[in-house]
C-alpha positions in Angstrom: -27.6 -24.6 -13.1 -26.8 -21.7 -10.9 -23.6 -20.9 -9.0 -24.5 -22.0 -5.1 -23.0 -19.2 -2.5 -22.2 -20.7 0.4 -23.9 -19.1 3.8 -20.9 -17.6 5.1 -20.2 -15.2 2.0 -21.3 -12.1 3.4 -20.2 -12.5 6.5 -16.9 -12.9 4.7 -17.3 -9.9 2.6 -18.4 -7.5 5.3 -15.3 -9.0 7.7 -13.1 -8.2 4.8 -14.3 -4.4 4.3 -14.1 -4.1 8.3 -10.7 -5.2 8.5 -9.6 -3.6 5.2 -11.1 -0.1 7.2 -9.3 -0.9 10.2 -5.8 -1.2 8.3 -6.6 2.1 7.0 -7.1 4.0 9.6 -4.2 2.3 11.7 -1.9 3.3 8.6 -3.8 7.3 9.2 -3.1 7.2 12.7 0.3 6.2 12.6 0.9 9.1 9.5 -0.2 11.7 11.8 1.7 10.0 14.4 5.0 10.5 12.4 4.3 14.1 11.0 3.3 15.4 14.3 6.9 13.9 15.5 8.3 15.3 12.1 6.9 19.2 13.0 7.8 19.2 16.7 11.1 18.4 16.0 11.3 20.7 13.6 9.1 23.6 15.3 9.6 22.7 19.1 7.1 24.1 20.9 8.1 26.8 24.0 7.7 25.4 27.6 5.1 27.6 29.3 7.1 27.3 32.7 10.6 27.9 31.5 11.6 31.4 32.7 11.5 34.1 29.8 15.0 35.2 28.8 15.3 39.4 29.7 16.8 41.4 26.9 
């Protein structure tokens, strides 16, 4: 006798590869996040409107 898959199966399966997806690309956004925070306080970046020191 064969194995009987229930209905729901792929529905299953593709929910799991969407969600798996989604937890990777919160854990990408949140890498960048923290690099981005990692270089600018590293590297600040000049404020355009701050007057220009004279030498």
């Amino acid at each position: 006798m064969g194995k009987t898959v229930p209905r729901n199966h792929y529905k299953d399966a593709i929910n799991r590869r969407l969600y798996k997806r989604l937890i990777i690309e919160e854990t990408a956004i949140h890498r960048v996040f923290c690099l981005n925070r990692t270089v600018l306080i590293l590297f600040p970046v000049p404020n355009p409107q701050s007057p220009i020191p004279s030498l």
